[in-house]
C-alpha positions in Angstrom: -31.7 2.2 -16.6 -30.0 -0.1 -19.1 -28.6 -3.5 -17.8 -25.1 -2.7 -18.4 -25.0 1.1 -18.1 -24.0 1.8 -13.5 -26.1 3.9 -11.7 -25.6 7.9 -11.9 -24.1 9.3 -9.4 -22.3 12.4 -8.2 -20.1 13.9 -11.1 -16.2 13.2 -10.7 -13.9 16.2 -10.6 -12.2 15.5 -14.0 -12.7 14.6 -17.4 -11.2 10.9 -18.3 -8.9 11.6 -21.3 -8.7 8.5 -24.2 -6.9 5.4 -23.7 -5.9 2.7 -25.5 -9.2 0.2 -25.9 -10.3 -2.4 -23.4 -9.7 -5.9 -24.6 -12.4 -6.8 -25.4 -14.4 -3.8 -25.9 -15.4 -1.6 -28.9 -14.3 1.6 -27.4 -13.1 3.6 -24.2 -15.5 4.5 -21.9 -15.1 8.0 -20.8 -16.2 9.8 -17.3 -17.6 13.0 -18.2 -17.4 15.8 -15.0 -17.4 19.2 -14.5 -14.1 21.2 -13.7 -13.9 22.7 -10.1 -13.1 20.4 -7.4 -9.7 18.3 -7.6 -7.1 20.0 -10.1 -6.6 18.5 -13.3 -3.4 17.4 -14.7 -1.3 18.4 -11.9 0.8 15.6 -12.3 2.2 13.9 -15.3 2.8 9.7 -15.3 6.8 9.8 -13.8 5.1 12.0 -11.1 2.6 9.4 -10.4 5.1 6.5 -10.8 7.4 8.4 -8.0 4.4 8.7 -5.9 3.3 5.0 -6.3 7.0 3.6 -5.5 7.1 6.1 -2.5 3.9 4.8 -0.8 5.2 1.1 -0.7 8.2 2.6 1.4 10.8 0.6 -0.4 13.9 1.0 2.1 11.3 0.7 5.1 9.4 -2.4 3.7 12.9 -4.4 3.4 13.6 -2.8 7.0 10.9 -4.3 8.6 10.3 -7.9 6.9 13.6 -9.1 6.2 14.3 -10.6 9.1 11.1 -12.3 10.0 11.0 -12.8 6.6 14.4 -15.0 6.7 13.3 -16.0 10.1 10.4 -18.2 8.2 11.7 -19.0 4.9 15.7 -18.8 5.4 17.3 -18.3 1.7 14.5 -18.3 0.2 13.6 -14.8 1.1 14.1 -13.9 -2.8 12.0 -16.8 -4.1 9.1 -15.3 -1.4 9.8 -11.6 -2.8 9.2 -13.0 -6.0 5.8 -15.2 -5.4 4.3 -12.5 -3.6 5.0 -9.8 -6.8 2.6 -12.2 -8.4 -1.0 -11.6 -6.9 0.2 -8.0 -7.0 0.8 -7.5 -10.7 -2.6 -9.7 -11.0 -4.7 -6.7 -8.9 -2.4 -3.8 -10.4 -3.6 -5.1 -13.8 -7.7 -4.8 -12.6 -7.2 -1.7 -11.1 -5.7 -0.1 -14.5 -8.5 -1.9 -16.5 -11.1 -0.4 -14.1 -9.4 3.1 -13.8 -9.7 3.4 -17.6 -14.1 2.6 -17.4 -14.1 4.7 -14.0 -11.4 6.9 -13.2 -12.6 8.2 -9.9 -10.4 8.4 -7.0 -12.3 6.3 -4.8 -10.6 3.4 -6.8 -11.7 0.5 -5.2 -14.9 2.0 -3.5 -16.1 3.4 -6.7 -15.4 0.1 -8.9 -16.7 -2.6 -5.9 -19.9 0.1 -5.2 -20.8 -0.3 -9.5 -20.0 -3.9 -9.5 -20.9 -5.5 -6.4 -23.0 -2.9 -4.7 -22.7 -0.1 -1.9 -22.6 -2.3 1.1 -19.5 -4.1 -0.4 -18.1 -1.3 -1.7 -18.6 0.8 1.1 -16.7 -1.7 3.3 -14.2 -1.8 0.5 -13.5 2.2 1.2 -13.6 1.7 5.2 -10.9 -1.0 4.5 -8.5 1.6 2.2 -8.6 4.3 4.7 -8.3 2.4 8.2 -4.9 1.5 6.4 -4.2 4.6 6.3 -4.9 5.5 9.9 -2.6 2.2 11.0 0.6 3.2 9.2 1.2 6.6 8.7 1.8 6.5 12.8 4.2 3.7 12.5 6.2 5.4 8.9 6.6 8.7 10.4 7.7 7.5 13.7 10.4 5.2 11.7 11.6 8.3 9.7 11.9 10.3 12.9 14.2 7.5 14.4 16.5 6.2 11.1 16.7 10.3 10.8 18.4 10.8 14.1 20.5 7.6 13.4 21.4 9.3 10.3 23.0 12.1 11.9 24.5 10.9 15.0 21.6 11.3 17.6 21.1 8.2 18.8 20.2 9.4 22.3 17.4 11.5 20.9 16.5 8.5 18.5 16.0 6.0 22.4 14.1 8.9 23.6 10.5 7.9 23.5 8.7 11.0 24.0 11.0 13.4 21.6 10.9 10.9 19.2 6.4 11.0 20.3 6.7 14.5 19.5 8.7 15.1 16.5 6.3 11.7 15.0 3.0 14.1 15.4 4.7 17.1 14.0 6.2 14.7 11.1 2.9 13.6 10.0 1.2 17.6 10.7 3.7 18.8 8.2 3.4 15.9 5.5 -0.4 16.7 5.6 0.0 20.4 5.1 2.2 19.3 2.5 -0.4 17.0 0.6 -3.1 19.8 1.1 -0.6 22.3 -0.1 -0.8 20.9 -3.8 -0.5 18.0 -5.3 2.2 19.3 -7.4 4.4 20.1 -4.2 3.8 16.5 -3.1 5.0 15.4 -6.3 8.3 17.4 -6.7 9.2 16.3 -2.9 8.6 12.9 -3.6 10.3 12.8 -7.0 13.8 13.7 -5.2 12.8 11.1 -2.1 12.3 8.6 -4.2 15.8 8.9 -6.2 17.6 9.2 -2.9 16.5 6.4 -1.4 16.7 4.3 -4.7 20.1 5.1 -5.3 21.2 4.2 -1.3 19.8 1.4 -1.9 21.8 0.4 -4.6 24.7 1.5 -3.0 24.1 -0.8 0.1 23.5 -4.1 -2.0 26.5 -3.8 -4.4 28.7 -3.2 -1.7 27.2 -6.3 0.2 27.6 -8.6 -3.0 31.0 -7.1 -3.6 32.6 -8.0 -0.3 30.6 -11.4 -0.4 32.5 -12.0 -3.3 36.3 -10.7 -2.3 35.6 -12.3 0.8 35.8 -9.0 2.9 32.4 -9.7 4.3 32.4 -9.8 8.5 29.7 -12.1 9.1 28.7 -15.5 8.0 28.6 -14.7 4.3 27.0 -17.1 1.6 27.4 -17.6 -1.8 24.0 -16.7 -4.1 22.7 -19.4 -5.4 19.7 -19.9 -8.5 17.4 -22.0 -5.4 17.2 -19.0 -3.2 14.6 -17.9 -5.9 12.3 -21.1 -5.0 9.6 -19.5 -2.6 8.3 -23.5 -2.0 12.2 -24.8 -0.3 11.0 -23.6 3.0 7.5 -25.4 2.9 3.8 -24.9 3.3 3.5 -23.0 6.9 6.1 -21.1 6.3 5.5 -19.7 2.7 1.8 -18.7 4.2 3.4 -16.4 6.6 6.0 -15.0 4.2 3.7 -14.2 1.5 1.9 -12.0 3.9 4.8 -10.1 4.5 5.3 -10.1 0.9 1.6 -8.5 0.3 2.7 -5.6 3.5 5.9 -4.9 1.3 4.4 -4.5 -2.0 1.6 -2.8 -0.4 0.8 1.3 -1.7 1.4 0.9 -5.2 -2.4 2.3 -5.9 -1.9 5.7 -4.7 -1.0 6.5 -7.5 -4.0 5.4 -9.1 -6.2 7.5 -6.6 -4.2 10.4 -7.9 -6.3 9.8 -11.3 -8.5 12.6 -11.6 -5.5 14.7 -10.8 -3.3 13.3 -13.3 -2.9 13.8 -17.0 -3.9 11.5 -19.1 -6.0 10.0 -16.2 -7.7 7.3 -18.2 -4.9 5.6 -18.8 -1.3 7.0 -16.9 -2.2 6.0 -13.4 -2.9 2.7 -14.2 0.1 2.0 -16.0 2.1 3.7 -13.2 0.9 1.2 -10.4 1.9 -1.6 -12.9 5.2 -0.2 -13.5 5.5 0.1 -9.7 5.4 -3.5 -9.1 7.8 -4.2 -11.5 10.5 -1.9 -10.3 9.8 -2.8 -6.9 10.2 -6.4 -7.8 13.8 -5.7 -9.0 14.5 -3.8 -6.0 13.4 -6.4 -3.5 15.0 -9.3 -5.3 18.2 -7.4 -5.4 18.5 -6.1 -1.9 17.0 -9.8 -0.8 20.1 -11.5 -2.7 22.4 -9.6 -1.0 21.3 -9.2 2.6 20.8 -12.6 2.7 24.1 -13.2 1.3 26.2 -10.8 3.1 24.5 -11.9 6.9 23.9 -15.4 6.7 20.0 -16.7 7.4 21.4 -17.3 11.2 22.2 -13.5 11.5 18.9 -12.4 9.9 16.9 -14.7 12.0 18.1 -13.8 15.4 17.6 -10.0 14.6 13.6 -10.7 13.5 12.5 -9.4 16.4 14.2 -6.4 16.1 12.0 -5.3 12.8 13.5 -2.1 10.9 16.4 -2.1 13.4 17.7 -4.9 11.3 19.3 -2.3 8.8 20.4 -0.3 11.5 22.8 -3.1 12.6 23.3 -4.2 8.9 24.4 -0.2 7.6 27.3 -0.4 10.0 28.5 -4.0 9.3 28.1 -3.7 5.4 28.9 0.0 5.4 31.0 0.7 8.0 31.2 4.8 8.8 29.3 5.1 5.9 26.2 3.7 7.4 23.9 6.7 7.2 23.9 6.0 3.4 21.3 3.3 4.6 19.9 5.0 7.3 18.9 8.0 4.9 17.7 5.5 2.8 15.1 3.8 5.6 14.4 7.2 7.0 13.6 9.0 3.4 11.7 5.8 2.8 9.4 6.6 5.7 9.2 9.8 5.5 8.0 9.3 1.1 5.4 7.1 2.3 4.2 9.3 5.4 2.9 11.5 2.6 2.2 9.1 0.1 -0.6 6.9 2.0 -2.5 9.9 3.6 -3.3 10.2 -0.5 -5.5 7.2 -0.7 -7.5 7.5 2.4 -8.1 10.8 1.9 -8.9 10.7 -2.0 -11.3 7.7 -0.5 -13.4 9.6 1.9 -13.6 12.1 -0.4 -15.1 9.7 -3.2 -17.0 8.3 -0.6 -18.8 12.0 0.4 -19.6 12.9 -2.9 -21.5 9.7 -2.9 -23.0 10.5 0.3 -21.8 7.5 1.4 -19.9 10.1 4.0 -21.2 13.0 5.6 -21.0 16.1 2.9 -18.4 17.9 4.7 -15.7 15.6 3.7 -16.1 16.3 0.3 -15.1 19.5 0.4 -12.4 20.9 -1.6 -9.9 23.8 -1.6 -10.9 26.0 -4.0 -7.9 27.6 -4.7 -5.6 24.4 -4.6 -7.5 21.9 -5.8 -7.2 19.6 -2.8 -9.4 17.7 -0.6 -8.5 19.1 2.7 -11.1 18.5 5.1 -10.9 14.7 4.5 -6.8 15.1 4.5 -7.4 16.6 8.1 -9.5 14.2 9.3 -7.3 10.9 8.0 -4.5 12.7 9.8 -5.8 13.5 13.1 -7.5 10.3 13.5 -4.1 8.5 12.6 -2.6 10.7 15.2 -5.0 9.7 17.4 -4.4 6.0 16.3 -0.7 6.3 16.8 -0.4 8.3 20.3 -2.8 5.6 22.2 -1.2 2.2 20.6 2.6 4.1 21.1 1.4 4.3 25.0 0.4 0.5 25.5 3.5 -0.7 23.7 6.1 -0.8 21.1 4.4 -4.5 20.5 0.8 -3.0 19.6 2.3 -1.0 17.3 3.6 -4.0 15.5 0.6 -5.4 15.6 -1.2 -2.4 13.9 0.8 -3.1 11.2 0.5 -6.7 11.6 -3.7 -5.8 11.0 -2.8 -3.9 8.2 -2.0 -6.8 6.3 -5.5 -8.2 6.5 -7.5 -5.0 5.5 -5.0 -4.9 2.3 -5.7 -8.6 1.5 -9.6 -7.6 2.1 -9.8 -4.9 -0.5 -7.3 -6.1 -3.5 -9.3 -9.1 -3.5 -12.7 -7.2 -3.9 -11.3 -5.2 -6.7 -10.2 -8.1 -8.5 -13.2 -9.7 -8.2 -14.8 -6.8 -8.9 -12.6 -6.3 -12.5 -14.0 -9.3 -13.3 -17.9 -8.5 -12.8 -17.6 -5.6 -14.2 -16.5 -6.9 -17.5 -18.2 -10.1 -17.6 -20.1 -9.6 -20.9 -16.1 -8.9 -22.7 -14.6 -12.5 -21.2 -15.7 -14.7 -23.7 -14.6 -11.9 -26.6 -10.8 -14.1 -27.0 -7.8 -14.9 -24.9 -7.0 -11.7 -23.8 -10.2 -10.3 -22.1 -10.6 -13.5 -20.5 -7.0 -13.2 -19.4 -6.7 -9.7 -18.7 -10.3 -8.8 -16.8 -11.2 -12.0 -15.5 -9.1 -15.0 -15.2 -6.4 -13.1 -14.4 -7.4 -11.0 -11.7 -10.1 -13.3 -10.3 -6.9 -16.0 -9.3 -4.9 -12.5 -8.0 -8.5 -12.5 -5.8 -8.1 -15.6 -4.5 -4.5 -16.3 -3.7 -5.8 -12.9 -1.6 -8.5 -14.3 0.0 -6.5 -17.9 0.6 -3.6 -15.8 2.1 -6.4 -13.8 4.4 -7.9 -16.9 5.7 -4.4 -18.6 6.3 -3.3 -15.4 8.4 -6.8 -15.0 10.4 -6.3 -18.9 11.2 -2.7 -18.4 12.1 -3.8 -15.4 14.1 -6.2 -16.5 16.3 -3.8 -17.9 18.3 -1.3 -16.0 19.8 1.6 -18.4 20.4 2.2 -18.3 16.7 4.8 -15.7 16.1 3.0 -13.3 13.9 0.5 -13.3 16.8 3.3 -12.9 19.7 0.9 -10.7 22.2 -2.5 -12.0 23.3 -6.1 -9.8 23.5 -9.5 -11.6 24.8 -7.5 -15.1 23.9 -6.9 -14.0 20.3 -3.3 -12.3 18.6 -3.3 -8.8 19.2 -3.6 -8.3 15.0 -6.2 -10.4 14.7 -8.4 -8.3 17.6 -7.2 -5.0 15.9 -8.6 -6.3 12.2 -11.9 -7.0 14.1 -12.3 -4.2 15.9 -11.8 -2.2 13.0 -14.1 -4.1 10.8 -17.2 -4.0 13.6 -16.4 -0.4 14.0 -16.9 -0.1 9.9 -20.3 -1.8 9.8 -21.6 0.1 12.8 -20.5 3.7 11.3 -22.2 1.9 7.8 -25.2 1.4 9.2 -25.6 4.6 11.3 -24.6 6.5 8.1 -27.0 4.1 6.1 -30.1 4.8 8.9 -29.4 8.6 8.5 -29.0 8.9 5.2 -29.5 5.9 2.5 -29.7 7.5 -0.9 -26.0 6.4 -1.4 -28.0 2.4 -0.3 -30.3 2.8 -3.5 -27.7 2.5 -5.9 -28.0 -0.5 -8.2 -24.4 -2.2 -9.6 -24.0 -2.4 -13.0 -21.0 -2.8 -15.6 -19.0 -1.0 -17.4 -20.8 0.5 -21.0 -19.8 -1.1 -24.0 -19.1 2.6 -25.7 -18.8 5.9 -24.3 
């Protein structure tokens, strides 16, 4: 096998179409695979930009870090917004670049196994679906409550086991949806996406418009060009806020595990999870400016406890009895994303089985739709599982599932930028722009990563710090969940690896210079 050709392996279910040439390179590599498994060019590139903006939860992401987020760095919530888009665009960037060598829809398993080899990349693909299995609990259970708000029911919304219930039938029926077709997943989450972008918009111009006619009814503040400054609040704090940062931009890839189903697939998804960031930068800033504006960093601080509930309290003072406007907003948010991130763990396990990295049987597809539904299944009853047991020990532990999601997110964007920059290393020296664009570029999105993961676990080890509030075995609850997770990934690894280690033999390569 030639130096710089990867290993064979199982054939994808679609055929890379061309895309523009690697920087660098002296063509576009192409997968070649037989039709038959996933469906081809289900989705077009708005479809997979919708789906991409969806599974970051917009609404819900401001919902829930806002106020700790304020609570850290005061007004400079914008300027944190802002630093933390930067490590994001860095890893969106190696993940088109790889997409276009290896569109597979193991993303980051696929490209980490080639580059770095199985063991890394099969943690890599533990890491994306565990993330997976933490949230899509916590978003359906916060689209089940901000629904009820929406409508009135705020006695059903306090109720802990209908809101139990109508959570597990939530997430049932937004994974018959996904195994449905992937076109039905798009066309629902094209329409969630404009809703909750447009109440969005709504809410923050009418919180900048009554902090400017000084209608406002709390301790309003006039915007100022510091507020963008993610360094006014200092060292500590900026540590903590860019991890919230990393939570919120968080899901963007989906739709680049949605590549073998897309058209153009060589090229659109990639550009889709870059365009994500971007918009969701805009969005963040935006609705940053004028939450922070309209309450006051007092206001926003004292409700950080409160998580997502923050916009509950902030629909009916900026909105008055038009507060569901918001509330649909956070609950159509949720309720996008509840679909949206089953995608990735699936499409994973799936890439992952056709490795036989996984047992066989999750790399089974519908014949007749074209999706993978026993590995759709599995993600959601294990995230079911997941979300009834930490539900029952406490509203806290369920925070801090999400708390430990923040880790396993830092864990695999930084292997797939450094994995972007293996993987090219024979382009970097070819001019400026490969050595921008596949390796300088996203080996610093790696390590602000990596900095930002050893920072947390530091911060997390002990549980007086406030990101760390309830204690296990003497450690923060999050940190404990990120470990238990991660010794429960290498035992499965090396069980599946003692009973059956062809997927072990392969040998990482790089990326061919030509197809």
């Amino acid at each position: 096998m030639a130096a710089d050709t990867p290993p064979e392996t199982t054939p994808r279910a679609a055929t890379a179409t061309a895309a523009p040439p690697i920087p660098g390179g002296t063509g576009t590599p192409t997968a070649q695979a037989p039709a038959g498994t996933l469906k081809r060019d289900a989705i077009g590139f708005l479809d997979a930009l919708a789906i991409g903006l969806n599974a970051t939860s917009p609404a819900y992401s401001l919902a829930a870090v806002i106020g700790p987020l304020v609570a850290l760095v005061g007004v400079h919530a914008p300027g944190v917004m802002l630093a933390s888009f930067v490590p994001m665009l860095l890893i969106a960037s190696a993940f088109h670049f790889l997409n276009r060598a290896d569109p597979d829809c193991g993303t980051t398993f696929s490209w980490v196994t080639r580059a770095l080899g199985p063991t890394t990349g099969w943690l890599g693909g533990w890491a994306i679906a565990m993330t997976g299995v933490l949230v899509v609990g916590s978003l359906a259970d916060v689209a089940v409550g901000f629904g009820l708000l929406a409508v009135g029911a705020d006695g059903l919304a306090g109720n802990t086991l209908v809101r139990e219930v109508l959570t597990v039938l939530l997430i049932l029926l937004m994974s018959w949806m996904c195994v449905r077709g992937t076109e039905v997943s798009a066309r629902f989450q094209n329409a969630l996406v404009l809703v909750q972008v447009l109440c969005l918009v709504v809410f923050a111009a009418v919180a900048m418009w009554r902090v400017y006619a000084g209608t406002g009814s709390l301790d309003a503040v006039r915007p100022a060009a510091g507020w963008l400054n993610p360094f006014g609040a200092g060292g500590p704090a900026l540590t903590g806020g860019l991890l919230l940062g990393v939570f919120a931009y968080w899901g963007w890839e989906s739709a680049v595990n949605l590549t073998e189903e897309t058209k153009d697939s060589a090229d659109a998804p990639g550009r889709a999870g870059i365009w994500s960031t971007v918009v969701l930068l805009a969005t963040y800033v935006a609705v940053a400016f004028a939450v922070v504006a309209y309450a006051g960093t007092a206001y926003l601080a004292g409700q950080a406890d409160a998580e997502e509930d923050v916009f509950a309290a902030l629909a009916r003072e900026v909105l008055g009895g038009w507060d569901w406007i918001l509330l649909l907003a956070v609950a159509t948010s949720a309720l996008a994303s509840t679909q949206t991130t089953i995608i990735p763990a699936s499409r994973t396990a799936l890439s992952m089985a056709r490795r036989k990295a996984l047992p066989a049987g999750f790399a089974h597809i519908d014949a007749r739709r074209g999706t993978p539904g026993t590995s759709t299944w599995w993600v959601t009853g294990t995230a079911v599982v997941w979300y009834v047991v930490i539900h029952r020990i406490s509203e806290n532990a369920l925070a801090d599932s999400l708390t430990a999601l923040s880790l396993l997110i830092a864990f695999y964007y930084a292997l797939t930028g450094i994995a972007c920059a293996v993987w090219y290393r024979r382009r970097l020296l070819r001019g400026p722009g490969p050595f921008l664009l596949l390796g300088a570029g996203p080996l610093l999105g790696a390590a602000m990563l990596i900095w930002l993961l050893a920072e947390s676990v530091a911060d997390m080890a002990d549980p007086a710090n406030a990101s760390s509030s309830t204690a296990w075995f003497g450690l923060g609850a999050p940190l404990v969940i990120a470990l238990f997770l991660a010794a429960a990934g290498v035992l499965l690894m090396l069980l599946r690896r003692a009973r059956s280690g062809a997927f072990w033999r392969e040998r990482p390569g790089v990326a061919p210079e030509s197809p």
